[in-house]
DRENTIBA-575053 format. One line per field, with one value per residue (C-alpha): residue in one letter; x, y, z. Coordinates in nm, 4 decimals, m for minus. Example, Ala and Ser with C-alpha at 12.3 -4.5 7.8 and 13.67 -1.06 7.14 Angstrom:
REM residues 2
res [A/S]
X [1.2300/1.3670]
Y [m0.4500/m0.1060]
Z [0.7800/0.7140]
//
This chain:
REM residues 313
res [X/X/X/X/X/X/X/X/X/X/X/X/X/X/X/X/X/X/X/X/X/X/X/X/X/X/X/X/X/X/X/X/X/X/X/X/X/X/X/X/X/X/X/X/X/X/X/X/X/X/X/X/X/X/X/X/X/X/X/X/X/X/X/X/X/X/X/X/X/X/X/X/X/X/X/X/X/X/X/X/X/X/X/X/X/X/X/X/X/X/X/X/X/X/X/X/X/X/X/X/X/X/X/X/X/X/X/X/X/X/X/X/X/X/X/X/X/X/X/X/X/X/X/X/X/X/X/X/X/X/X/X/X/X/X/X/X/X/X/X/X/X/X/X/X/X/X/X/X/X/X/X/X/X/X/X/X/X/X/X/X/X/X/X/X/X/X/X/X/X/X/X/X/X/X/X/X/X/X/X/X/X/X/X/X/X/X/X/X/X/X/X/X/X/X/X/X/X/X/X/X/X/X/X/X/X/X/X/X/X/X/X/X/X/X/X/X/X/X/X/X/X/X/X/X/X/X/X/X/X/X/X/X/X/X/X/X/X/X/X/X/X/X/X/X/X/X/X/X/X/X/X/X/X/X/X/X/X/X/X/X/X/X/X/X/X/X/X/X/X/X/X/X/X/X/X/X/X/X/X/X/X/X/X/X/X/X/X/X/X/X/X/X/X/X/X/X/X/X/X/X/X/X/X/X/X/X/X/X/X/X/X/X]
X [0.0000/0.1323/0.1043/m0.1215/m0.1063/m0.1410/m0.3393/m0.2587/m0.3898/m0.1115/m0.0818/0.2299/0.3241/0.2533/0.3685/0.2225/m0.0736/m0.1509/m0.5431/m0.6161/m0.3494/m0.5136/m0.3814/m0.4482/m0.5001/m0.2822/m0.3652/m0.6533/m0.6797/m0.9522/m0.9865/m0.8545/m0.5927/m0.4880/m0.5224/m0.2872/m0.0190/m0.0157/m0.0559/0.2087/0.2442/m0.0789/m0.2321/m0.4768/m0.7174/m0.7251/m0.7737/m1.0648/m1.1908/m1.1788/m1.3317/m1.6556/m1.6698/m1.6796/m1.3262/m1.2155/m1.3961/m1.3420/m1.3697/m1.5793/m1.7801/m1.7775/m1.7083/m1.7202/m1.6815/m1.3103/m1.3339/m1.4763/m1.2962/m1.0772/m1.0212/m0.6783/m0.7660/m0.9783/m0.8873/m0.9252/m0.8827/m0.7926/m0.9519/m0.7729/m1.0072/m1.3413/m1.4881/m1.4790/m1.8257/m1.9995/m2.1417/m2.4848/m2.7743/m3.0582/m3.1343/m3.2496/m3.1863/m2.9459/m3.0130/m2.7165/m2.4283/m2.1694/m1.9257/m2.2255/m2.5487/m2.7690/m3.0828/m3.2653/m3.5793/m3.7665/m4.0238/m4.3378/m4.3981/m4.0453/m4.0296/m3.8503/m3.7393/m3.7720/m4.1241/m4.1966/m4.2584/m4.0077/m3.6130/m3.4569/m3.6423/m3.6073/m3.4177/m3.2492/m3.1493/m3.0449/m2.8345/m2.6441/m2.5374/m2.4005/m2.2389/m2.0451/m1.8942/m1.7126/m1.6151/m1.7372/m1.7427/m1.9657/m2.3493/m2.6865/m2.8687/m3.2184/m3.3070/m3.6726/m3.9603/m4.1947/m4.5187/m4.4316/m4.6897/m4.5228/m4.2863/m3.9833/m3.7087/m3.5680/m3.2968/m3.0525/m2.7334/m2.3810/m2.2842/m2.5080/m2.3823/m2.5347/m2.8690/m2.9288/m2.7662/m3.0763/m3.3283/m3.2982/m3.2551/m3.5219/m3.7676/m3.4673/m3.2534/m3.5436/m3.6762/m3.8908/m4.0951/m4.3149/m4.5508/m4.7679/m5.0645/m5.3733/m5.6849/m6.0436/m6.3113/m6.2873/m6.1338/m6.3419/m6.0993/m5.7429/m5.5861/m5.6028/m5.4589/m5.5963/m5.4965/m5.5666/m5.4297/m5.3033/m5.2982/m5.2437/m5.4450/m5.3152/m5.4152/m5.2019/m5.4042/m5.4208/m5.7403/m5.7936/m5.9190/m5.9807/m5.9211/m5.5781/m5.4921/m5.5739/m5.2609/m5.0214/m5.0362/m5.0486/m5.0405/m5.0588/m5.0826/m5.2450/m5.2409/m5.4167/m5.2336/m5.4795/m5.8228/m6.1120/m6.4684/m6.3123/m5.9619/m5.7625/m5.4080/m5.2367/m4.9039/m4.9049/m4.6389/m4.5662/m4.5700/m4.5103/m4.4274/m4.6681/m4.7209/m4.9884/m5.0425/m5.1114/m5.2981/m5.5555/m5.5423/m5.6931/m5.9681/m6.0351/m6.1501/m6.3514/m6.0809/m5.8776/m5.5839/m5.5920/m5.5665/m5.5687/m5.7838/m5.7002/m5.8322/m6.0843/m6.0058/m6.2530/m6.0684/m5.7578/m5.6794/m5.2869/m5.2448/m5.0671/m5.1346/m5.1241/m4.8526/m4.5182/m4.2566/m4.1220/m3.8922/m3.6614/m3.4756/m3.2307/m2.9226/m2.6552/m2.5588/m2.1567/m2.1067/m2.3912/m2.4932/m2.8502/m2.9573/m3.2490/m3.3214/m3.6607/m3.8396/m4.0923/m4.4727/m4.4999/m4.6376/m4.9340/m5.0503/m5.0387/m5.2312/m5.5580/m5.5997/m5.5605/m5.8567/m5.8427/m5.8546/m6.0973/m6.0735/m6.1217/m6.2259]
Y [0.0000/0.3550/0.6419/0.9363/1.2057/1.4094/1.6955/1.9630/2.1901/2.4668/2.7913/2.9914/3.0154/2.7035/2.3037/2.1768/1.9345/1.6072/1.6474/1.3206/1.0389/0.9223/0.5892/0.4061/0.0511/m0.1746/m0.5229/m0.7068/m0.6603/m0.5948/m0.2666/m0.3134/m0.5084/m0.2499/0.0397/m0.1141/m0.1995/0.1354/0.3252/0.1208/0.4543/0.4375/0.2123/m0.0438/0.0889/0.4499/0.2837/0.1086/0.4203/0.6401/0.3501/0.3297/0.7444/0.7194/0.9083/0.6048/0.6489/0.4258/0.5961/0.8715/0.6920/0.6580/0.2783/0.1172/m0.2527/m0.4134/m0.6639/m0.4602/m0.5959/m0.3306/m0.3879/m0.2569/0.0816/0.1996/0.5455/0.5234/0.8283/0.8621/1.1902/1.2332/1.5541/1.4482/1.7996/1.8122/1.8370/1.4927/1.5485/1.6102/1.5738/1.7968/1.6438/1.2828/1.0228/0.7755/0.3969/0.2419/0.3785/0.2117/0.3267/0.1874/0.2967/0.5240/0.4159/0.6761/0.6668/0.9795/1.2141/1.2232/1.5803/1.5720/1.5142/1.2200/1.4469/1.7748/1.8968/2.2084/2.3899/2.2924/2.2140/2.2131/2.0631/1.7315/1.3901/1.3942/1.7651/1.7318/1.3895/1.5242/1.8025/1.5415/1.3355/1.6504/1.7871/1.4401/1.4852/1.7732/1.5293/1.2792/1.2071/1.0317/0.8302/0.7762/0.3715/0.4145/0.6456/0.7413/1.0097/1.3288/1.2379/0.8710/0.8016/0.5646/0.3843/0.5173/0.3951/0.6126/0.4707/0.6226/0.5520/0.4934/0.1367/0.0125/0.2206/0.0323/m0.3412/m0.2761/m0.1225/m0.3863/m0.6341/m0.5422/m0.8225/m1.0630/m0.7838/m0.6805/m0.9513/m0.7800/m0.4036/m0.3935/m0.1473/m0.0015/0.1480/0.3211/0.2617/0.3856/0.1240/m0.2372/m0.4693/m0.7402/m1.0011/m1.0717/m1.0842/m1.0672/m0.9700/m0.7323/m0.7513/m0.5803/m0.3843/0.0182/0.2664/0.6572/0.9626/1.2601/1.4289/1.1629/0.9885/0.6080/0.4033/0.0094/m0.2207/m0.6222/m0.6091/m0.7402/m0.4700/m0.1770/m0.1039/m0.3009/m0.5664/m0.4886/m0.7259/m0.6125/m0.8480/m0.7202/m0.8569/m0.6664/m0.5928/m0.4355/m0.2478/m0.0908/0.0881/0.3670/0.2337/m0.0844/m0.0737/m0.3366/m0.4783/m0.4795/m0.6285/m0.5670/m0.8162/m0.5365/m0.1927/0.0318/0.4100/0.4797/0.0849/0.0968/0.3839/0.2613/m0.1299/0.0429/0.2190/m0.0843/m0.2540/0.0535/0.1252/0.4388/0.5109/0.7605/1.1313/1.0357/1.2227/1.2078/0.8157/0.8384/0.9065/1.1783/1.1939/1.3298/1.2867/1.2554/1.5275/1.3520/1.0081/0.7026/0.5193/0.4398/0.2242/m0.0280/m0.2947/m0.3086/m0.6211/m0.6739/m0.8577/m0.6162/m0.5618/m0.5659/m0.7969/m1.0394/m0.9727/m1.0438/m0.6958/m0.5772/m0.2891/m0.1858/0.1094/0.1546/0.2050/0.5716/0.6982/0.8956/0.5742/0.3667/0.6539/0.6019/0.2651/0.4185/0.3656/0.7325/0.7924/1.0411/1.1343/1.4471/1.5030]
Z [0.0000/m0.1164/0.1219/m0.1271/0.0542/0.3688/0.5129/0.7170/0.9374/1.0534/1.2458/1.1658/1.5422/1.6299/1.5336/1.2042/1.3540/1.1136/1.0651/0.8142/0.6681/0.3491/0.1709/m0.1859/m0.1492/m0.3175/m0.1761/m0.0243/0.3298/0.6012/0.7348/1.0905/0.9826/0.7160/0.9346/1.2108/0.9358/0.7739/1.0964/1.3700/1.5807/1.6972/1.9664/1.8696/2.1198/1.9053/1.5698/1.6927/1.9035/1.4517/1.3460/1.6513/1.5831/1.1922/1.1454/0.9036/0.5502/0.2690/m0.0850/0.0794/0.2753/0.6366/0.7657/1.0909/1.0627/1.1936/0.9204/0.6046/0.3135/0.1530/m0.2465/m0.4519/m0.5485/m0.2655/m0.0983/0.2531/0.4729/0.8256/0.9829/1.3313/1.4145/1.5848/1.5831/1.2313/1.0271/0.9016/0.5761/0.5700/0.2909/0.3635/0.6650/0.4366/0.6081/0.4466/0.5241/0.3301/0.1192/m0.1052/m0.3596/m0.6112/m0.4361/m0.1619/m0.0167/0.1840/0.3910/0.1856/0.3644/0.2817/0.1216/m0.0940/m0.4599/m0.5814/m0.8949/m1.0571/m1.1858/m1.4343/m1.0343/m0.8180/m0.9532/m0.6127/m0.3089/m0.4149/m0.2850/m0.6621/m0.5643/m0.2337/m0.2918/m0.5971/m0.3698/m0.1238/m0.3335/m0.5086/m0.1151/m0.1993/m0.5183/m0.7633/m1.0716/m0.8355/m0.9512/m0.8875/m1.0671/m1.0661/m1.0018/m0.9407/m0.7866/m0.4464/m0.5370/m0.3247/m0.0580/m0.0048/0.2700/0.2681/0.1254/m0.1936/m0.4004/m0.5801/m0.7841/m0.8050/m1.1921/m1.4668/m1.5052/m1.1849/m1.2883/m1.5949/m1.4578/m1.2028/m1.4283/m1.6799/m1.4254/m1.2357/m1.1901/m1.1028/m0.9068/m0.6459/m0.4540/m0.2083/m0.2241/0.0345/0.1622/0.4209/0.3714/0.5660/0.3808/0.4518/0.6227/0.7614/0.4795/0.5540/0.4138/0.5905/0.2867/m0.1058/m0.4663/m0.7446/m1.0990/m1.3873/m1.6437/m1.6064/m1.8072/m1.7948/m1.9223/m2.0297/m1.7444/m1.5498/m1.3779/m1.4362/m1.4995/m1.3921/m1.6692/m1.6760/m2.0315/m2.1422/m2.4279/m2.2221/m2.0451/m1.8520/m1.6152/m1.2405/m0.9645/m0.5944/m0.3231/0.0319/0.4048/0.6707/0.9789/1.2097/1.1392/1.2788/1.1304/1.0062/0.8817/0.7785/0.7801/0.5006/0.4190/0.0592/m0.1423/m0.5285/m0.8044/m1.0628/m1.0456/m1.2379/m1.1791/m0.8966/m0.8616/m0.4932/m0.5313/m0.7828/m0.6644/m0.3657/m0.5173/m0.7093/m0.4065/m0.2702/0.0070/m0.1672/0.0320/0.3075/0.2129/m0.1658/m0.3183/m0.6534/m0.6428/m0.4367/m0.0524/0.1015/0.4769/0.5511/0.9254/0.9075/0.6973/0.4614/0.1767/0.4116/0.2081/0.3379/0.1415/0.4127/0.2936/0.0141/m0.0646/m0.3733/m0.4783/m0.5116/m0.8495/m0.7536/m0.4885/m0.5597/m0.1799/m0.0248/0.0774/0.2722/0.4216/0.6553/0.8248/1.0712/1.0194/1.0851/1.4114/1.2500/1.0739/1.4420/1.6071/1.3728/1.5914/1.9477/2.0936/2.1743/1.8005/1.6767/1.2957/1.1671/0.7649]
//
């Protein structure tokens, strides 16, 4: 392993202090095991105390695992300053990151991408401005899509080779989309699928129809998890991946989604579409690695089935 390059941060009056040690990696190794050969003036005890603080960062991004493999070619960076600033994204919050990919649990309310009205408060916005602190030639990719009003995981790739190897690999590449939803009245049945065939309008909204050359083929599959009079809430998992699918399997079966007007919903009592993206399972495209990633239901989607609930239109 070749020594790259240092960083310093100096005062004229006073001793030259080392801030970050940065290395190119030039044989396999794990990261503990790398750092303590590269680094022999410094205790194990610190090397292990960078890596529990996320001061060790491997091509840009911050690792904390003893035994992550480390590849020729990789730049890791040692940053001996705790005080200094993490990088930040907007305040998203950013469930996994590789050199290849970024999965983020989106808020409902933000844009996936740009529209004609808004260019900037987006996750495509915000993430291409994290990626470029990094590196200023660094970009995003866009892998696949959440409405504005949906919450939940969102995946974003790093190079435009990974987007496509997923895109065109996508039936075989994602094993597992799963969703929560908030639904109005009792679903009588405990579980169920819809299918029929979408298609979109050119006022962009998409219609449901059993026959075969109108459209595309949706399947949605749907388990309810609790209900009540007023409300069902459903774990609904994806057989295909159609624009507004949820949304209009939904009204299909005379339970619109929560706050969705557009297909049929006439309450509103969170404020907000009751459809939250909650597991997201794939094989990586690099690695070949199982990967699955999950977020909670959302408080305001729990709250409907207090017994103390009382909703408001």
């Amino acid at each position: 392993m070749k020594k790259s390059r240092n960083r310093f941060s100096a005062d004229k009056n006073k001793k030259i202090k080392k801030m970050v040690d940065v290395f190119t990696i030039d044989t396999n190794d794990t990261l503990l095991s790398c750092l303590i050969s590269r680094l022999p003036q410094k205790s194990r005890s610190t090397l292990k105390a960078v890596l529990r603080d996320r001061q060790v960062s491997v091509d840009g991004i911050p690792v904390t695992k003893f035994d992550h493999d480390l590849i020729p070619g990789q730049r890791l960076e040692v940053r001996w300053d705790r005080s200094a600033p993490q990088q930040k994204s907007h305040g998203l919050k950013i469930i996994y990151e590789d050199q290849d990919l970024i999965v983020i649990d989106k808020p409902s309310g933000l844009l996936t991408i740009a529209t004609d009205k808004e260019k900037r408060n987006t996750a495509y916005s915000f993430l291409s401005d994290y990626v470029k602190k990094m590196d200023p030639e660094n970009k995003i990719f866009i892998i696949h899509r959440l409405d504005r009003e949906t919450s939940g995981l969102l995946m974003f790739a790093k190079n435009k080779t990974v987007k496509q190897q997923i895109q065109e690999t996508w039936t075989s590449t994602i094993s597992q989309r799963t969703y929560i939803a908030v639904v109005e009245g009792e679903v009588k049945k405990t579980e169920g699928t819809v299918t029929s065939w979408l298609t979109e309008s050119k006022a962009f909204i998409v219609y449901s129809s059993q026959n075969q050359k109108l459209g595309r083929k949706a399947i949605t599959h749907y388990k309810k998890i609790r209900g009540n009079s007023e409300f069902s809430l459903l774990q609904i998992n994806l057989e295909t991946g159609r624009k507004h699918q949820i949304r209009v399997h939904m009204q299909d079966i005379n339970h619109p989604i929560l706050g969705d007007k557009k297909y049929g919903s006439g309450l509103n009592p969170i404020r907000r579409i009751g459809l939250h993206s909650q597991v997201l399972a794939f094989t990586h495209p690099r690695t070949g690695e199982a990967c699955r990633f999950e977020t909670p239901i959302p408080e305001k989607f729990w709250k409907l089935f207090s017994s103390r609930k009382k909703s408001k239109k």
